[in-house]
MARBAMI-758868 format. One line per field, with one value per atom (N, C-alpha, C): residue in one letter; atom name; x, y, z. Coordinates in steps of 0.1 Angstrom, whole numbers, always signed. Layout:
! MARBAMI-758868
residu = [a_...]
atome = [CA_...]
X = [X_...]
Y = [Y_...]
Z = [Z_...]
//
This chain:
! MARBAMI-758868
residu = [x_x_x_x_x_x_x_x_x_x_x_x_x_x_x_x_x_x_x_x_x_x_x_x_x_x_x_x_x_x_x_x_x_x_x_x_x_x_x_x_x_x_x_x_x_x_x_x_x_x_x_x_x_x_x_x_x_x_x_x_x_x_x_x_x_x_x_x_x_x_x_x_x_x_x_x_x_x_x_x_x_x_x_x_x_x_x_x_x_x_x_x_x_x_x_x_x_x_x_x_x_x_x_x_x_x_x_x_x_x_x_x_x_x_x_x_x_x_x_x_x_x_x_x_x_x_x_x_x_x_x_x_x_x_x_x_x_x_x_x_x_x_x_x_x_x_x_x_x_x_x_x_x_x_x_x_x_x_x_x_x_x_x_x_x_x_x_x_x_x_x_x_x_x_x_x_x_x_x_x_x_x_x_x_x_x_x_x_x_x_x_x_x_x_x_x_x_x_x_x_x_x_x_x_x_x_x_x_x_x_x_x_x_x_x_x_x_x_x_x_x_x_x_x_x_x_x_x_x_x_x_x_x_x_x_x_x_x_x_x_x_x_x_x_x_x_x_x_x_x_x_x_x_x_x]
atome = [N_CA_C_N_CA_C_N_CA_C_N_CA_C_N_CA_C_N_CA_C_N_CA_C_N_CA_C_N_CA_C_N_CA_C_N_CA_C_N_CA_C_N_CA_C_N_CA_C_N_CA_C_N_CA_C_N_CA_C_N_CA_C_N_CA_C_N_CA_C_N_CA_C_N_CA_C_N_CA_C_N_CA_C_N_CA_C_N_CA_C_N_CA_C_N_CA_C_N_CA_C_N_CA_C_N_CA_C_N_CA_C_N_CA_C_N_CA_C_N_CA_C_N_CA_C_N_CA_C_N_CA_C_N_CA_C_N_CA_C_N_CA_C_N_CA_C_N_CA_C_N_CA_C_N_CA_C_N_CA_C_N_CA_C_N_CA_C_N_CA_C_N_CA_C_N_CA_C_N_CA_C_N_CA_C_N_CA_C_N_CA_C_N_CA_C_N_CA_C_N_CA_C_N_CA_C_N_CA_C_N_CA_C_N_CA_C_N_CA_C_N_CA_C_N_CA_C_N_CA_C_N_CA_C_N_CA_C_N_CA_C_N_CA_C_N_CA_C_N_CA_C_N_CA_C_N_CA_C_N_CA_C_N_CA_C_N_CA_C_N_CA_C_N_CA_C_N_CA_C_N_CA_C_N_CA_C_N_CA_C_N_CA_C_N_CA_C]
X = [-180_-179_-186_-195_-201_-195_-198_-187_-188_-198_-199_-188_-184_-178_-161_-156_-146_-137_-141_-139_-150_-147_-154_-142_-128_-121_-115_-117_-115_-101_-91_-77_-79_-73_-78_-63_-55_-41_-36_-49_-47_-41_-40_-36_-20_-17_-9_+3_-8_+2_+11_+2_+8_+19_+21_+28_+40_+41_+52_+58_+48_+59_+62_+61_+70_+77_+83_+95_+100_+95_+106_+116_+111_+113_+127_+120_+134_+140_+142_+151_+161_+154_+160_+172_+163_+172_+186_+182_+195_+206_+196_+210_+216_+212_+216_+227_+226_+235_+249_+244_+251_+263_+257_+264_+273_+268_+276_+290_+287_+296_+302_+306_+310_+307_+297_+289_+282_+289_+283_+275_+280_+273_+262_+265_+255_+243_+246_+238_+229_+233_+230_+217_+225_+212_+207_+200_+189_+179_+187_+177_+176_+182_+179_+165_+163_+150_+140_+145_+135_+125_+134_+129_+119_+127_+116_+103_+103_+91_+84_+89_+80_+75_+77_+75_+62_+65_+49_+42_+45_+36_+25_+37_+31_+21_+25_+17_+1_+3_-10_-19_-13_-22_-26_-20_-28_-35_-35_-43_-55_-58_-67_-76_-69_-75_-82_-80_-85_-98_-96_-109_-119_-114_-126_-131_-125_-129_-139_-134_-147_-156_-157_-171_-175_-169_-181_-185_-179_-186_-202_-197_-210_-219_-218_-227_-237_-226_-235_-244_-240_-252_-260_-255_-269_-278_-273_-278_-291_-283_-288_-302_-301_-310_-329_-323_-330_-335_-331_-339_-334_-324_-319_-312_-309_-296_-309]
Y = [-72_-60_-62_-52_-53_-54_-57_-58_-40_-33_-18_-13_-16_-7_-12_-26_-29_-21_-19_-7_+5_+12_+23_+31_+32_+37_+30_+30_+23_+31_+14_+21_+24_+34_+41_+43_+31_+34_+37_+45_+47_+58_+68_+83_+82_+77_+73_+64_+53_+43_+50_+59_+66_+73_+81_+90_+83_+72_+62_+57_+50_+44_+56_+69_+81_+82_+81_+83_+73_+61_+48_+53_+51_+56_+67_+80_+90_+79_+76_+74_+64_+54_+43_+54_+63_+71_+77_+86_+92_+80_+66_+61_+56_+54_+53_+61_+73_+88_+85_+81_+80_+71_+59_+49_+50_+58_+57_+72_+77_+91_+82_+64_+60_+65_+68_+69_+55_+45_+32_+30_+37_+33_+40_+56_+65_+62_+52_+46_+33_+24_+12_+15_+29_+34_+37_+45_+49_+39_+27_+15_+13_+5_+2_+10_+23_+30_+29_+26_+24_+12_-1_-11_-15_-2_-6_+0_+14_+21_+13_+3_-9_-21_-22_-33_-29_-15_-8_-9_-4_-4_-14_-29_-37_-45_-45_-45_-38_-23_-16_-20_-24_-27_-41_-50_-62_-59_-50_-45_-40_-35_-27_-41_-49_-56_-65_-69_-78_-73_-58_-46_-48_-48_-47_-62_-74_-87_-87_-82_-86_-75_-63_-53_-59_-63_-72_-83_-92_-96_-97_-86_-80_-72_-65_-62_-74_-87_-99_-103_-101_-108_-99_-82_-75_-77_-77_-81_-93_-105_-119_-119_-105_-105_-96_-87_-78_-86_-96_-107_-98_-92_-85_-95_-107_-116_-128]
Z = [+188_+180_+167_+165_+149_+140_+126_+114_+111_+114_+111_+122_+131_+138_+137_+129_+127_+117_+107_+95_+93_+107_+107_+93_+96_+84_+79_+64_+51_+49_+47_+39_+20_+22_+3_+3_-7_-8_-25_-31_-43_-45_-39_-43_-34_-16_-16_-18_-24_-35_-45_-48_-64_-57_-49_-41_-38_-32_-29_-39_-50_-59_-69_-64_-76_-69_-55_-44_-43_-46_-49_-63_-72_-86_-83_-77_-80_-67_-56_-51_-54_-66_-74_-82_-90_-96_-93_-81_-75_-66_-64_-64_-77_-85_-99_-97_-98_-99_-90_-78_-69_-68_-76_-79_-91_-101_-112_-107_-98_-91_-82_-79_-70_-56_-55_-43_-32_-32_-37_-19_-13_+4_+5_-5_-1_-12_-22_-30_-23_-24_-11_+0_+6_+14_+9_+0_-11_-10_-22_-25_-15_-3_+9_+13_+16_+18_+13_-5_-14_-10_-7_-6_+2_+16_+27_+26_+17_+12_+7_-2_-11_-3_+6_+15_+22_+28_+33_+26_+12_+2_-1_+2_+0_+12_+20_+36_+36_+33_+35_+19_+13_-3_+5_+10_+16_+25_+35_+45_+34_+28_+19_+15_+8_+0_+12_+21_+34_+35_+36_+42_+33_+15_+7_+11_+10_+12_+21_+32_+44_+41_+35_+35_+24_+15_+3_+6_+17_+26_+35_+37_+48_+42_+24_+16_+16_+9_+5_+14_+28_+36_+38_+41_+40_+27_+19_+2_+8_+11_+14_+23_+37_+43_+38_+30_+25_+11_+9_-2_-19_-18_-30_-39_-32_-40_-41]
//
């Protein structure tokens, strides 16, 4: 398989990066809320969700970062063969 056909689609986790960590944030919050209303189970699950939100978060930002690695990669050697570098 060619390197062009491996990341035919590029992960772009900057617009929904932003999206997630403002839904981690309020959900941090309302358990805050929740917790100080002695809410402390229905709080727990909150963060609990938050956490796992953050974990994706952090998963597809490593997936991202792999993708630019290998296509700057495969610039350099196109670069390398075309006598540009």
């Amino acid at each position: 398989m060619g390197d062009e056909k491996r990341y035919k689609h590029k992960l772009n986790m900057l617009e929904p990066g932003t999206r997630m960590l403002k839904w981690i944030g309020i959900l941090v919050l309302i358990g805050l809320l929740l917790y100080v209303f002695r809410l402390r189970i229905a709080a727990f699950c909150l963060w609990a969700v938050s956490g796992v939100v953050f974990v994706v978060l952090l998963i597809l930002l490593a997936i991202e970062s792999h993708q630019d690695n290998v296509l700057n990669e495969i610039a350099i050697n196109e670069n390398k063969k075309n006598g540009e570098i």
